[in-house]
C-alpha positions in Angstrom: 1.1 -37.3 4.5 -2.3 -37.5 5.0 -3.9 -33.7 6.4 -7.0 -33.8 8.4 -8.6 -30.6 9.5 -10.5 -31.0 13.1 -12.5 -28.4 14.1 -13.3 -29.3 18.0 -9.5 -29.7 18.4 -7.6 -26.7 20.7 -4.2 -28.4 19.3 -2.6 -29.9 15.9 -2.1 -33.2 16.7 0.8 -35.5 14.8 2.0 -39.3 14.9 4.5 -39.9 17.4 7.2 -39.9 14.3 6.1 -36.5 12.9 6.3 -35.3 16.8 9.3 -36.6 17.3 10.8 -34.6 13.9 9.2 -31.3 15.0 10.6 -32.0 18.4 14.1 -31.9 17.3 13.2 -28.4 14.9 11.6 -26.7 17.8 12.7 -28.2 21.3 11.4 -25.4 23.6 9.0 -22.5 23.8 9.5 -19.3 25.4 7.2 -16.7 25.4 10.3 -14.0 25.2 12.1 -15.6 21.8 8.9 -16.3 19.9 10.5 -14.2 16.5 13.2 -17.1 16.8 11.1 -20.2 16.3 11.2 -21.3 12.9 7.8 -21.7 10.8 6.5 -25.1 9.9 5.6 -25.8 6.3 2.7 -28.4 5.8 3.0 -29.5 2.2 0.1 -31.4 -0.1 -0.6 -31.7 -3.5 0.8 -28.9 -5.3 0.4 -26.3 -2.2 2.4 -25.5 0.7 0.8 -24.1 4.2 2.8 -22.5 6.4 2.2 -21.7 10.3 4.5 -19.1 11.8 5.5 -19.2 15.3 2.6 -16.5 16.2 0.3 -18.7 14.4 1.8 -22.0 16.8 2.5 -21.2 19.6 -0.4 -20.9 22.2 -0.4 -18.4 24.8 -2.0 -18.3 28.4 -2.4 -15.6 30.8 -0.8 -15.8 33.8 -2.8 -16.9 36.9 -3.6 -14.2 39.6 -0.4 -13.3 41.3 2.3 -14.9 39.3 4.4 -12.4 37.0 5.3 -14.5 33.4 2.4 -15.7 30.8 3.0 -19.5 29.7 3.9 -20.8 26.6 3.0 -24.4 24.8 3.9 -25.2 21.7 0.4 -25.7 19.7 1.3 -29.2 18.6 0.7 -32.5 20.2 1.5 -36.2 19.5 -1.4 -38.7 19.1 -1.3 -42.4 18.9 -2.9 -44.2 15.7 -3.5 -46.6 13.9 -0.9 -48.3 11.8 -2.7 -47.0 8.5 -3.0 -43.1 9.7 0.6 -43.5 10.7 1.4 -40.4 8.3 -1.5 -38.5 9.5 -1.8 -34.8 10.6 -4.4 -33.2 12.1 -4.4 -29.8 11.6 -7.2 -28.1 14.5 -7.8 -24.3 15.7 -4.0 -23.3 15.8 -4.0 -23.6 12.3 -7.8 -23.0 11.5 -7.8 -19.8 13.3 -5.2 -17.9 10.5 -7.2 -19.7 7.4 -10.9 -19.3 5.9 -11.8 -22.9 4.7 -14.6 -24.0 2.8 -15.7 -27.6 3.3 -17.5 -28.7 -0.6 -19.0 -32.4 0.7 -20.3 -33.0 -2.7 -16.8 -32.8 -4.7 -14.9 -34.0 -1.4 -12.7 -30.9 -1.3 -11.6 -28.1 1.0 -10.6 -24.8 0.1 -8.0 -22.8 2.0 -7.3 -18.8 1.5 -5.3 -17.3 4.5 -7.0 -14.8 6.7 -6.8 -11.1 6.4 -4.6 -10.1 9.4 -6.8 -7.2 11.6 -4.2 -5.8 13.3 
């Protein structure tokens, strides 16, 4: 597949085929079973990324007067062209637990996971 790193994007965004896989994996989110979801493993190259359901999963503060928090899954479908059909976009849900360092003279991007702080 073909990894893109946006970002201006609040969600990773996938093909409608790669949705549609992680769709069966992880059908619904629930802020109370978060520990349950499985991780999803991005591989490229020689390297494997992972982002753990913490890392995923994207939570909002209730609204004034209403007792549960919601839950979305971080990941969203996007249509594309026929030649970015195995594209990923990987935006802050995943940028937010990785330092990356964007070389534009070799055309690479380094990747070192974030020290947790809490």
């Amino acid at each position: 597949c073909t990894l893109l790193f946006d970002t201006g994007s609040s969600l990773n965004t996938l093909s409608p085929r790669f949705m549609g896989e992680l769709d069966q994996l992880i059908p619904t989110v629930s802020c109370n079973d978060i520990s349950e979801l499985p991780s999803v493993f991005f591989e490229f190259e020689d390297e494997t990324i992972e982002i753990t359901p913490a890392e995923y999963v994207i939570f909002e503060d209730a609204p004034q007067g209403f007792l549960q928090s919601n839950c979305e899954l971080g990941f969203a479908a996007m249509s594309v062209p026929r030649e970015l059909d195995n594209a990923i976009v990987l935006g802050l849900p995943f940028l937010r637990s990785y330092y990356s360092v964007y070389d534009y003279k070799y055309k690479r991007i380094g990747l070192a996971r974030s020290k947790d702080l809490e």
